[in-house]
ROFITI-199037 format. One record per residue: z, x, y of N, C-alpha, C, O, CB in turn; residue in one letter. Coordinates in steps of 0.05 Angstrom, whole numbers, plus 5000, padded with zeros to 4 digits. Glycine has a CB too. Layout:
ZXYZXYZXYZXYZXYA ...
! end
This chain:
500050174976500050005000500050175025501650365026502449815000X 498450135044497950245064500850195086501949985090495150125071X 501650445099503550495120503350315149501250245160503450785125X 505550285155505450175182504350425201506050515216508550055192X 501850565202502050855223502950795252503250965269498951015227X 503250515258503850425293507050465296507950485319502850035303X 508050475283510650425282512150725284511450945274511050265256X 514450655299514950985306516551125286518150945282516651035334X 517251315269518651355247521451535258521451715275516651495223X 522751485249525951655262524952075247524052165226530651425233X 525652155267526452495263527152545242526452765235528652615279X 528752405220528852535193527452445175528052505152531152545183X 525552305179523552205170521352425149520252625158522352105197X 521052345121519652655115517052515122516752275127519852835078X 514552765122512852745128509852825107508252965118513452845149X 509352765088507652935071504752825081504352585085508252895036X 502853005083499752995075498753135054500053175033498153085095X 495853245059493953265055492153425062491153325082493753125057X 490753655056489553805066486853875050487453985029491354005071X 484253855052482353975037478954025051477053885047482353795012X 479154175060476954225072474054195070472354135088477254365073X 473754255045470754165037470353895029468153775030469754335014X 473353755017472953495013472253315027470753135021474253425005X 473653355055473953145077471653235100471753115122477453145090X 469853395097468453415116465353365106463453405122469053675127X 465053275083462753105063460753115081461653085103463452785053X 458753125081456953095091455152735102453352675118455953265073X 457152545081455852365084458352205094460452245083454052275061X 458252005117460151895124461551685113463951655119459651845141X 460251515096460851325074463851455054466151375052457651295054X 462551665044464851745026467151955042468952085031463551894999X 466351955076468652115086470751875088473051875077468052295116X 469751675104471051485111472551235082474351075082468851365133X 470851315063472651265037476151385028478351275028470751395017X 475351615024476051825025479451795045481551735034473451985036X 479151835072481651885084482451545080484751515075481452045118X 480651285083481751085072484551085043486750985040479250975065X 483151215032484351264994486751475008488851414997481151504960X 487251665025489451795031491751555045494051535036488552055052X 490751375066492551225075492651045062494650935070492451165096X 491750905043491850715019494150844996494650674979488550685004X 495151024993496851164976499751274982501551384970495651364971X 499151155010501551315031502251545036504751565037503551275028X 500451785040499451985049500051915080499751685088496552035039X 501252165100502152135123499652145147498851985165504452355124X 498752465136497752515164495852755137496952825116500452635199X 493052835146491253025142491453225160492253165183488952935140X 490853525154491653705160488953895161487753925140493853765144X 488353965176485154165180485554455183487654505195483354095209X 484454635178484654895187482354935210480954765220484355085162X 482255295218480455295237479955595231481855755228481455195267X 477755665229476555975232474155965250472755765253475556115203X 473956215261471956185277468856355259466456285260472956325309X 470156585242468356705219469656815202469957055201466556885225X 470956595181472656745159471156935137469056835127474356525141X 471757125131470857335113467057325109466157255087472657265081X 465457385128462857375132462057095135459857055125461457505112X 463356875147462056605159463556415149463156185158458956545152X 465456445130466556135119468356025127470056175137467356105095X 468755815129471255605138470055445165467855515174474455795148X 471655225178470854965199472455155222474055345219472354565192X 471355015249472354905270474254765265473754565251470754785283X 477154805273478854585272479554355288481454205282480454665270X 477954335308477554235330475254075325475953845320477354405349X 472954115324470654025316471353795296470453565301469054255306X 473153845268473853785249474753565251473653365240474953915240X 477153545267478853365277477653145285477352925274480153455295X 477053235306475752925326473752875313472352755328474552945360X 472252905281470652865255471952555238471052335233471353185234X 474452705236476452545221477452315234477752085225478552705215X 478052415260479552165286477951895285478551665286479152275323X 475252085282472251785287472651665260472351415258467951915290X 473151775241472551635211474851465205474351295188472151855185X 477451465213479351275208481051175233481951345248480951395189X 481650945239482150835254485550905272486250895295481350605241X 487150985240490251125249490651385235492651505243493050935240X 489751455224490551685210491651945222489852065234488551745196X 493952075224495052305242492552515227491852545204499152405237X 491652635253491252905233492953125254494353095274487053015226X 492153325240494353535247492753835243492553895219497353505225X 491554045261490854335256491754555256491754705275489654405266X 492854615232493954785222492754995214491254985194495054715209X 493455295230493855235252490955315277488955385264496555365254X 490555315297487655285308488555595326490555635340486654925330X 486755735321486456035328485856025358483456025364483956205310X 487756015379488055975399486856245411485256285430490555895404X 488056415393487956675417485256755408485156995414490456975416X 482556685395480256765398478156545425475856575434479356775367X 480056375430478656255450478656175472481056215476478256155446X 477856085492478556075522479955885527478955655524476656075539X 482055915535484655695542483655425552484355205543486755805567X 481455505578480755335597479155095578479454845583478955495620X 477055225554475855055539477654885525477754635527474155175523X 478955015513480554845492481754685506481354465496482454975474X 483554675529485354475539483554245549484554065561487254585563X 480854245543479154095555478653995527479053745527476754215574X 478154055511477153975483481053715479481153475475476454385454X 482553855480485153775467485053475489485553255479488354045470X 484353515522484753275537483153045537483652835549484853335558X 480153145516478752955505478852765479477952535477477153045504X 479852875465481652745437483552645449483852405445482952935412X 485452785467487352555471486852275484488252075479489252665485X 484652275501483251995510481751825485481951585484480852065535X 480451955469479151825443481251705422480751495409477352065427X 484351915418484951845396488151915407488952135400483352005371X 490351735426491851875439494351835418495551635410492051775469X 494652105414497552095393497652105364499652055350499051845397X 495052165356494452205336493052575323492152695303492751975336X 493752605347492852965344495953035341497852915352490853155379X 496153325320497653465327497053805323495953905304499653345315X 497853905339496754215346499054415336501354385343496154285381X 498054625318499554825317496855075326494455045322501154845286X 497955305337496655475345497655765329499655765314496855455374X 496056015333496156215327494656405342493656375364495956215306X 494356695320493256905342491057035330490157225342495357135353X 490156965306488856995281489557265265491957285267485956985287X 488657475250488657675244489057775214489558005209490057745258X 488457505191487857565170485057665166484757785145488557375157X 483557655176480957725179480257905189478057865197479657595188X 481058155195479658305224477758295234477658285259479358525226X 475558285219472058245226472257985245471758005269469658165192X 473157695234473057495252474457495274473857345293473557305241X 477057685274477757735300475857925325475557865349480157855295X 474958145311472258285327470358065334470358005358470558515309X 468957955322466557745321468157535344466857385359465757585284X 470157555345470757355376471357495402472657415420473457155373X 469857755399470157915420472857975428473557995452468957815440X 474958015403478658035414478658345389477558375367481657605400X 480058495400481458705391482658695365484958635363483258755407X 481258755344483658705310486058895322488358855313482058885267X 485959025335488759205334490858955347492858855337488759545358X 489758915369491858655378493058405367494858265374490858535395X 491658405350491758045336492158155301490558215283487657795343X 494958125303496258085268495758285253494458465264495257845249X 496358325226496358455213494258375185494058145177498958495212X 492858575175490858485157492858255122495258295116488758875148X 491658105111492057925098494058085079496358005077489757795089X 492958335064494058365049497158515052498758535034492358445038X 497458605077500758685091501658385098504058325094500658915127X 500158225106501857945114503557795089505757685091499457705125X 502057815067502857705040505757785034506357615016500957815016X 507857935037510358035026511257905054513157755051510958395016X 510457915076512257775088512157465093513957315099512257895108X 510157435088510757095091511656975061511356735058507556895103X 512757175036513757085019516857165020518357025006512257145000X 517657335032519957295047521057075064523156975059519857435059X 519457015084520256805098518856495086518656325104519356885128X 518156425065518556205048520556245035521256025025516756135032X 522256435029524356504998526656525025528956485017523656904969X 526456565051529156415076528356255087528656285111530356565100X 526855975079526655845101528255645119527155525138525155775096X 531755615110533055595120534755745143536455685160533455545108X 533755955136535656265147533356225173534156245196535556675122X 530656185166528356205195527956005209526256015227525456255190X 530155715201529655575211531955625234531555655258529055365196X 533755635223536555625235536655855261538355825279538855695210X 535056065261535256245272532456195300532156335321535156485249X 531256045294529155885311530955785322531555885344527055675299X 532755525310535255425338536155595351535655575375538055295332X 537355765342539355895354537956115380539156215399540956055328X 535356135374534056305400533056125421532556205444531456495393X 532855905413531055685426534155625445533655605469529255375399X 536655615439538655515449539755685470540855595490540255455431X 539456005461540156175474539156155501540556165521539656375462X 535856105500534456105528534355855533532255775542531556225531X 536055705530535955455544533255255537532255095553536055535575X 532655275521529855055518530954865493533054895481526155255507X 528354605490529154435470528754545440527254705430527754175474X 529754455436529454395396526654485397525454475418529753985378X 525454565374523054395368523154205351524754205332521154515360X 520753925356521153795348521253695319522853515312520453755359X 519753815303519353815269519454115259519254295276516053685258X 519654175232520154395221517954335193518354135180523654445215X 515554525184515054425159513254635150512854845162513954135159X 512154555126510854745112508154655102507454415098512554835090X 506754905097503654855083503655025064504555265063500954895100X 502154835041503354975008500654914997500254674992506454804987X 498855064991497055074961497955054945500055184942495755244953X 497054914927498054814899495754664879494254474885500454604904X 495954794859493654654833496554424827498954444827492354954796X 494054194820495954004808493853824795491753734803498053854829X 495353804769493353624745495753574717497853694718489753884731X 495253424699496853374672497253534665499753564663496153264653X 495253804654495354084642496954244668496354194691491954224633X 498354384663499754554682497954804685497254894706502654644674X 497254914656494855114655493155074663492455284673493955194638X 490854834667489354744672489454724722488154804741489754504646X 490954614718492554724751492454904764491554924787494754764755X 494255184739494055374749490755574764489955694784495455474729X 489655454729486855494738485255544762484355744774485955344732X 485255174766483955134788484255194820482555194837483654954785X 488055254823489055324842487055674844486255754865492455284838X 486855784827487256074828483156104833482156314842489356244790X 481855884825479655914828479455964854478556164865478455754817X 480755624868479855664894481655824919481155814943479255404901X 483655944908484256144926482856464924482856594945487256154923X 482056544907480256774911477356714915476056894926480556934888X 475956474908473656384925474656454956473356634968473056034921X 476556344967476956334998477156635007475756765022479756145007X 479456694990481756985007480057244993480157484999486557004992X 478257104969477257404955479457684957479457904968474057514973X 481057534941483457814929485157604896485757364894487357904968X 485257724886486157674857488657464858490457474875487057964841X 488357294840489957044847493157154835495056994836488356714829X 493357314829495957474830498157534860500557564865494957764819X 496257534871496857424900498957224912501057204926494657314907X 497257094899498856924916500356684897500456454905496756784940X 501756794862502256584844504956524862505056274866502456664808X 507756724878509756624885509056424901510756254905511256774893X 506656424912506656234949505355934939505655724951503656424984X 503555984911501655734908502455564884501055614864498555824904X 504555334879505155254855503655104840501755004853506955144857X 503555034809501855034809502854834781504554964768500355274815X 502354564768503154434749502354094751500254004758505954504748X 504753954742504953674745505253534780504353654800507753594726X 506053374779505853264810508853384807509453554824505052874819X 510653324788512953334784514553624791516553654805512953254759X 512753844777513054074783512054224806512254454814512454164766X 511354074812510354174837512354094865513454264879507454054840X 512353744867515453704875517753824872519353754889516353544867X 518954054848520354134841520154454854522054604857520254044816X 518254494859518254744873518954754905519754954916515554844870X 518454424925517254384948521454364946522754554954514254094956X 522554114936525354044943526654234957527754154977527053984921X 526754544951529254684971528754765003530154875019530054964959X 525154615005524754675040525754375044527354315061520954765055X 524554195027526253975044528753925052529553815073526153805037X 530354075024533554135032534954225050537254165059534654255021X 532454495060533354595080531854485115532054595136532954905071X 530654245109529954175132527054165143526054055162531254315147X 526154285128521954195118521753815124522553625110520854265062X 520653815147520453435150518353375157518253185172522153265170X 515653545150512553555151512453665130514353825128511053685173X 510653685103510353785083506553665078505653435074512953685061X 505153975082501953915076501553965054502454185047499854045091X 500053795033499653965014497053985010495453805012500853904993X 496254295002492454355008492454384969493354564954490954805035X 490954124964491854194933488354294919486354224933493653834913X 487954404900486054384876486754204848488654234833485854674866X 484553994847484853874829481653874812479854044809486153614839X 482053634804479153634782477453504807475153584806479253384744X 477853384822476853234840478553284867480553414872476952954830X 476853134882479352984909479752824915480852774936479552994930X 478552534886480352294885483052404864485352324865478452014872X 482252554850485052674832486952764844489252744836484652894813X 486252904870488053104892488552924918488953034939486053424903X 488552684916489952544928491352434926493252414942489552464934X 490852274894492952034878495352254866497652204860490951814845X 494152494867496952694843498752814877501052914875494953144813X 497352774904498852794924500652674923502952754924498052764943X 499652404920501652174929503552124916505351984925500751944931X 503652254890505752254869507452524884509452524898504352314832X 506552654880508752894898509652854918511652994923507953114907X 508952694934510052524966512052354949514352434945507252264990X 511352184940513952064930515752044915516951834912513951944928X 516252254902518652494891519552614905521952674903518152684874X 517452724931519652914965520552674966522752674956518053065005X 519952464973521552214987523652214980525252324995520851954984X 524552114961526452074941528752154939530852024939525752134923X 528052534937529252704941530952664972533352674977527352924935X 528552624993529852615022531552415019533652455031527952575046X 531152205006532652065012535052065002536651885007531851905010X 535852274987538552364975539552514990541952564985538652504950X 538752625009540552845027542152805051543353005061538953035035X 
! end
């Protein structure tokens, strides 16, 4: 049954989507607009987009472009860009791009930004300095598996600086998680591991701590200790046999986080 999306939801509210890139940007509009229909038909929150400007010799969307794609194809659906490589592009454009969605689609965008630098090449190719912008993918990997294995310790310490200088909260805290999910757990693992070295082209050894990979169940079972610790947006960018399979085995994992949230 489809969600009230007009309706305002309280701050501890969890939040799960949806993330898949090649699925949702179909070429034919019939089955896009199917498609994020079957996400809010399942109770799926909000869809989630990425953004490259030239990942590893040309691949990946506009996250921007993407968006206001999606905005047109469903009538409420949050989407959300996670996150949109700010620092390869000109402020002046983008705040013009962001003040036009917000007239088309007001309150249904949500923006996270960055500085790019898993890529170096796509950071050069935007005319920005790789020395300036991040650290290459494969030094980033030990640390952002650190800071998933504290993400209470990084949340808490976000308050506590944010308080120091006098500013607000931020408003939500959450996570984006790859994950194979299907009946076979092996079968999961698989497909998770296919399509993360299609993308990242580095050995899916990589990334088995960061990308879970099983039942809807087990996979829920991996997500529970960010929600415990305060995860109240949860994307999930899954591999399935499909992406009517990787929606309906979403929605089963959304509502096992629920559940869970609602025990805490």
């Amino acid at each position: 049954m489809s969600r009230d999306r007009e309706a305002a939801q309280p701050e501890h509210t969890l939040s799960v989507g949806i993330s898949d890139q090649d699925g949702f940007t179909t070429t034919d509009p019939r089955i896009r607009r199917r498609l994020l229909q079957r996400v809010a038909d399942v109770g799926l929150d909000h869809v989630t987009m990425g953004d490259h400007v030239s990942f590893h010799g040309g691949s990946g969307f506009d996250g921007m472009v993407t968006a206001s794609t999606l905005l047109a194809s469903h009538d409420s659906l949050p989407v959300l860009i996670g996150v949109y490589l700010l620092g390869l592009r000109h402020p002046m454009l983008a705040a013009r791009q962001l003040s036009t969605l917000a007239q088309t689609a007001p309150g249904r965008l949500t923006l996270g930004v960055g500085v790019a630098g898993e890529d170096r090449a796509e950071v050069a190719n935007a005319g920005v300095d790789p020395g300036t912008r991040g650290r290459h993918l494969d030094e980033a990997l030990p640390l952002v598996r650190r800071l998933l294995a504290r993400f209470a310790e990084t949340r808490e310490r976000i308050l506590e600086a944010v308080a120091d200088r006098g500013r607000p909260a931020p408003s939500w805290f959450g996570v984006s998680v790859w994950c194979g999910l299907d009946g076979d757990a092996g079968q999961a693992r698989n497909l998770v591991a296919a399509k993360l070295e299609r993308l990242y082209r580095l050995p899916s050894e990589k990334f088995q701590a960061l990308a879970p990979a099983g039942t809807p169940k087990q996979v829920a079972e991996f997500l529970y200790p960010y929600v415990e610790s305060g995860a109240r947006h949860v994307t999930l960018i899954p591999a399935g046999r499909s992406i009517e399979a990787e929606i309906d085995a979403a929605a089963e994992v959304s509502e096992l986080l629920r559940a869970a949230a609602g025990r805490l």
